[in-house]
C-alpha positions as CSV (number, residue, x, y, z in Angstrom):
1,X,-59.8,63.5,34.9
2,X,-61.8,60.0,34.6
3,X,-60.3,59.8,31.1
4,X,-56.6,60.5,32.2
5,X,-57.0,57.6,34.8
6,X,-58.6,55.3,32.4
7,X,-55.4,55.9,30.4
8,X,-53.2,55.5,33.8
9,X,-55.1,52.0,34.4
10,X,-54.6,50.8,30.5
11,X,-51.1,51.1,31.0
12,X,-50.7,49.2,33.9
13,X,-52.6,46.7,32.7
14,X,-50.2,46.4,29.5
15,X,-47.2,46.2,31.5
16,X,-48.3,43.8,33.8
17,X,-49.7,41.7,31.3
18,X,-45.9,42.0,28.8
19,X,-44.1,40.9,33.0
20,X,-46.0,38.2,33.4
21,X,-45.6,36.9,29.0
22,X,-41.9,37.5,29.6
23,X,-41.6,35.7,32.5
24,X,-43.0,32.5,31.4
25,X,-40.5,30.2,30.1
26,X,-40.8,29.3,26.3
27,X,-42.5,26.1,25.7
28,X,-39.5,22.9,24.6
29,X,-40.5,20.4,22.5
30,X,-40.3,16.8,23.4
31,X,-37.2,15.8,21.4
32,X,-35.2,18.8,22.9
33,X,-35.9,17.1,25.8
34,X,-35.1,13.3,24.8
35,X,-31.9,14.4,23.4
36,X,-31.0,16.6,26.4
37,X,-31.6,13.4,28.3
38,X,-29.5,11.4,26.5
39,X,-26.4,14.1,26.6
40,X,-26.7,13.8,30.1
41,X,-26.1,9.9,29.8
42,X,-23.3,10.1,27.5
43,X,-22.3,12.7,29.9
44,X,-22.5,10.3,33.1
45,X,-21.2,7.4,30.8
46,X,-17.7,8.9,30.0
47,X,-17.4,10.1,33.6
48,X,-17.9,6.3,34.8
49,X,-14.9,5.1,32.2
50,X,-12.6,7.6,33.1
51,X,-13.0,6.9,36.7
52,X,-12.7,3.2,35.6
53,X,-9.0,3.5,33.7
54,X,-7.8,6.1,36.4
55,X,-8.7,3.0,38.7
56,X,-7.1,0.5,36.9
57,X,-4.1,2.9,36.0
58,X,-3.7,3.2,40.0
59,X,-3.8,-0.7,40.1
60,X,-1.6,-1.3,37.8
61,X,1.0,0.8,39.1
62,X,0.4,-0.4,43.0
63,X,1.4,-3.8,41.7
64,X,5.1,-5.6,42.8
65,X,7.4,-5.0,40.5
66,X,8.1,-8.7,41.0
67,X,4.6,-9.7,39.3
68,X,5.7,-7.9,36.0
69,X,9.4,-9.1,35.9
70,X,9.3,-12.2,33.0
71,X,11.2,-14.9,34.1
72,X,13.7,-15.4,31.0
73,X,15.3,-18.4,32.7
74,X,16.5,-20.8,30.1
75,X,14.6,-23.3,29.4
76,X,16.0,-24.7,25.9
77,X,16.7,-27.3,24.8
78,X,14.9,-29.7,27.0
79,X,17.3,-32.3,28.0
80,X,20.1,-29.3,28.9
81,X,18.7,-26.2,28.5
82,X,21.6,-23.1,27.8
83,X,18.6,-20.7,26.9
84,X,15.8,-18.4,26.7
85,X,13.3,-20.0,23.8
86,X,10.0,-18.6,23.9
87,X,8.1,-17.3,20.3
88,X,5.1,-16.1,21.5
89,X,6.9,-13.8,24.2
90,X,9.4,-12.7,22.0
91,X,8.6,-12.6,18.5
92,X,6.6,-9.8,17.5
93,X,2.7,-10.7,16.4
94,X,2.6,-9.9,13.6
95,X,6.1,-12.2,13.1
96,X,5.0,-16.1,14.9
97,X,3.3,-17.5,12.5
98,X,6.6,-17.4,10.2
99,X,8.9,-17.7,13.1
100,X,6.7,-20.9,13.9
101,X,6.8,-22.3,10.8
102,X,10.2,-22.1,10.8
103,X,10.7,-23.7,14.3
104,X,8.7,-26.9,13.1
105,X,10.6,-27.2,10.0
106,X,13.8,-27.4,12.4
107,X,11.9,-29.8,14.3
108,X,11.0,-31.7,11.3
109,X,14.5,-31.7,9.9
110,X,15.3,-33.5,13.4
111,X,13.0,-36.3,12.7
112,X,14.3,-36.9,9.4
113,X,17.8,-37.2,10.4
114,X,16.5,-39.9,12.9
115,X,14.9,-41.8,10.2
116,X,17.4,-41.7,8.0
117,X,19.9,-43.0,10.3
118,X,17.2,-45.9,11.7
119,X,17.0,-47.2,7.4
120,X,21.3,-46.6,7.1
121,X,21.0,-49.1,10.4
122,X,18.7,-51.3,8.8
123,X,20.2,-51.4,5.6
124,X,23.8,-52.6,7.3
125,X,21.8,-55.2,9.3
126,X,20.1,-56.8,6.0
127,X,23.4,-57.1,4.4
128,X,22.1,-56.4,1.3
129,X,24.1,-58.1,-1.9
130,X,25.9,-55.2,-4.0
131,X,25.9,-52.4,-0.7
132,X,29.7,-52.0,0.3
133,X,29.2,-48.7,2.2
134,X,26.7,-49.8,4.6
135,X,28.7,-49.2,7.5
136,X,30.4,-45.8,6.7
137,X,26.2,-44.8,6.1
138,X,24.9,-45.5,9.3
139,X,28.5,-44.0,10.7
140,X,28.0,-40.9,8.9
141,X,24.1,-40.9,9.6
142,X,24.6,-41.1,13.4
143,X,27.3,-38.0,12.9
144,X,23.9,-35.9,11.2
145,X,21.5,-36.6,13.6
146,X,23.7,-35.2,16.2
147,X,26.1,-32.5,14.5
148,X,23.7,-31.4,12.0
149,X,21.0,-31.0,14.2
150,X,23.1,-28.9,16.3
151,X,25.2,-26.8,13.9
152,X,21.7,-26.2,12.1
153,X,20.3,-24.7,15.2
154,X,22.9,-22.0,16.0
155,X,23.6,-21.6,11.9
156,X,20.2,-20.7,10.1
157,X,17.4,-21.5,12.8
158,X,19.1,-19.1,15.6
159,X,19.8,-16.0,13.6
160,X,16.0,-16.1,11.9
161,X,14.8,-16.1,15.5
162,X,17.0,-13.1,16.2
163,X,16.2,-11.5,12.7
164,X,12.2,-11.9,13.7
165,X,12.4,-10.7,17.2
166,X,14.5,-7.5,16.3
167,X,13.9,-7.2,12.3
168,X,18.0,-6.9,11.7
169,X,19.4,-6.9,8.5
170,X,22.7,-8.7,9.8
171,X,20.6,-11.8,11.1
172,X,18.3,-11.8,8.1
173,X,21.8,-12.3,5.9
174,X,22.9,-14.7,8.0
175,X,19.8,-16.9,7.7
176,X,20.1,-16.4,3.7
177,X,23.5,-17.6,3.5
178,X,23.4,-20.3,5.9
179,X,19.4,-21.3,5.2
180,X,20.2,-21.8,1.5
181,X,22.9,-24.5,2.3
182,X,20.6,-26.3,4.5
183,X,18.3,-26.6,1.2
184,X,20.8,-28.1,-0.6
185,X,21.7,-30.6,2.1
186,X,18.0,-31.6,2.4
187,X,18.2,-32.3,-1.6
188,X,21.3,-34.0,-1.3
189,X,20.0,-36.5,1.6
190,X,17.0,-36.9,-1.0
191,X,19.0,-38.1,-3.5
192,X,21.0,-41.1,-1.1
193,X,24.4,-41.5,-2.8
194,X,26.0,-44.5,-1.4
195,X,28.7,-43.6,1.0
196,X,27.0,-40.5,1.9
197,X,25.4,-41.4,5.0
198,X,22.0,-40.8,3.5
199,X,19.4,-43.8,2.8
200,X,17.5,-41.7,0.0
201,X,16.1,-42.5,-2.9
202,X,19.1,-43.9,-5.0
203,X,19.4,-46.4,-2.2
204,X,15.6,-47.2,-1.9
205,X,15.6,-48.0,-5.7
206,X,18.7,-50.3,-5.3
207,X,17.4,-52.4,-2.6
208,X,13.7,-52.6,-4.0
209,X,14.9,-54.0,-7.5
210,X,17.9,-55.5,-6.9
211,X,17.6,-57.1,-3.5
212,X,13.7,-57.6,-3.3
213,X,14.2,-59.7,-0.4
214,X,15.5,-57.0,1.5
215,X,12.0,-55.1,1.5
216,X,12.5,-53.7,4.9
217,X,15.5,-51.7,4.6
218,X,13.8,-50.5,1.0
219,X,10.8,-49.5,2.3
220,X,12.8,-47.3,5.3
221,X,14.3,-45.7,2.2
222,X,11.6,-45.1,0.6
223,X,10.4,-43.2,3.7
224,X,13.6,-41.1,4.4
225,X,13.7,-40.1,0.8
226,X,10.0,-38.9,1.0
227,X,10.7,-36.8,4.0
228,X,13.6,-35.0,2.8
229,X,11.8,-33.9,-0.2
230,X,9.1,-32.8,1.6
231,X,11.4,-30.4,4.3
232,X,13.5,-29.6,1.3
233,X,10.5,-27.7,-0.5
234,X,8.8,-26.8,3.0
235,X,12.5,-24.7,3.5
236,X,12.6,-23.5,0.5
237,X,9.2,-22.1,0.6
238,X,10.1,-20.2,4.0
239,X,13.1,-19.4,2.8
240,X,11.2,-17.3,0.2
241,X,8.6,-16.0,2.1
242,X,11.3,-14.7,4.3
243,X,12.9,-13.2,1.6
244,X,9.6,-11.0,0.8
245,X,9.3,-9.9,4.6
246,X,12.5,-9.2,4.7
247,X,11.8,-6.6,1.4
248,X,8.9,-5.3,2.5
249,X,10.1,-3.9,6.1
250,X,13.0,-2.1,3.4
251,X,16.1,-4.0,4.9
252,X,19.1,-4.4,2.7
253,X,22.4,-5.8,2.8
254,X,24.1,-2.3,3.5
255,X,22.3,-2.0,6.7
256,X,23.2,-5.5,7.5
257,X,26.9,-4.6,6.9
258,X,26.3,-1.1,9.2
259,X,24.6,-3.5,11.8
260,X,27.6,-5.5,11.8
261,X,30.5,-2.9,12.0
262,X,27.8,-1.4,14.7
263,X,28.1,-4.5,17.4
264,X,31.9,-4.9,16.5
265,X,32.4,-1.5,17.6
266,X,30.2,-2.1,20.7
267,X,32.4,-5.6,22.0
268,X,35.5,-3.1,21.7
269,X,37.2,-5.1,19.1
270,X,37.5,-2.8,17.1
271,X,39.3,-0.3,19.5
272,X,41.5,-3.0,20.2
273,X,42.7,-3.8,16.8
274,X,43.0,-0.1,16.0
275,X,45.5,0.7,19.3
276,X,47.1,-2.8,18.0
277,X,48.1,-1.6,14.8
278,X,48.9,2.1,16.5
279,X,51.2,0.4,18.6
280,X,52.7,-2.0,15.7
């Protein structure tokens, strides 16, 4: 019997001894613990910065809707604004610095027709000996400054703004068309045939070596002849670099075309014509 409970009392000894080992938790390293630590951050973090951008998701829509209307009053061109003018509003990002560009080559083309007609003035005011057309060139300079400068706006500057803000085909042609011609009139003010209404460079040679005492109107030549050369190449070199954007976004001519028959259709034009000739 002593034997039997010396058995009885090893055994209970080995099963309290295996509940208490299996009841102890398993020892964790440190860097268990550090990284455990820094999941919980993480953890917290992200909790923080959603709460944040469901705040400022609630702000944004509790705000008037008067605070995000933009005010598209117009506002152009200064002296009488007719309309809404605004590049870094409404050209794309990517698009401003080549819709800039092109904005102060308009403006630039604007100061060269007022130079051009202040040398025409002084060259009819020197009377120079051997100039008959004087007159008809400050006459026909004053007509550039104003028509030009107009007509240019609404004929190559207008339709790139549209083509920039809404990358169309139909505005990007019209540009083409219309920019080329405005190259060729910056070359042909360069050059200053007499009767012309341009004081270029033909004119600047005249009065420089064969009226030397007329050095003013000369030298105002000189000037307007410079200037037109240098927004004749500026033109043409955003002329081409409108060209390539215009490749690379994959516009063509046929979409330009499909544009076009597009906003005919839309005015009702077209429906009108077509019941015309029904009706005819």
């Amino acid at each position: 019997m002593p034997r039997e409970e010396d058995e009885i009392a090893l055994v209970a000894a080995a099963n309290e001894e295996a509940s208490s080992s299996s009841a102890a938790p398993p020892p964790v390293s440190a860097a268990a613990l550090a990284k455990e630590e820094a999941l919980r951050k993480k953890e917290a973090e992200l909790l923080a910065r959603e709460r944040q951008l469901a705040a400022a998701e609630q702000q944004q829509r509790a705000k008037p809707q008067q605070q995000q209307y933009v005010d598209r009053t117009p506002n152009f061109p200064w002296i009488w604004p007719v309309m809404f003018h605004n590049i870094a509003l409404d050209i794309p990002a990517k698009n401003q610095w080549n819709m800039l560009w092109m904005y102060r080559s308009w403006l630039f083309m604007g100061v060269c027709l007022f130079v051009n007609c202040v040398a025409a003035l002084t060259v009819m005011l020197s009377h120079p000996t051997g100039v008959t057309t004087a007159a008809r060139d400050f006459g026909v300079s004053v007509t550039y400054w104003i028509g030009v400068l107009v007509a240019s706006f609404y004929l190559w500057y207008r339709p790139v703004y549209n083509a920039y803000l809404r990358e169309s085909s139909m505005y990007f042609n019209f540009y083409f068309f219309f920019g080329a011609w405005h190259i060729v009139f910056d070359f042909y003010m360069f050059l200053g045939i007499p009767g012309s209404g341009s004081a270029g460079i033909i004119y600047a040679m005249s009065l420089l070596t064969d009226d030397a005492s007329k050095i003013a109107g000369g030298v105002l030549c000189s000037i307007s002849s410079f200037l037109w050369l240098v927004t004749g190449l500026w033109s043409f070199y955003m002329y081409r670099v409108t060209h390539r954007h215009y490749r690379s976004q994959g516009l063509t001519s046929e979409a330009a075309q499909q544009e076009a028959l597009t906003g005919v259709a839309k005015t009702g034009v077209l429906q009108t014509l077509v019941k015309s000739a029904a009706m005819g």
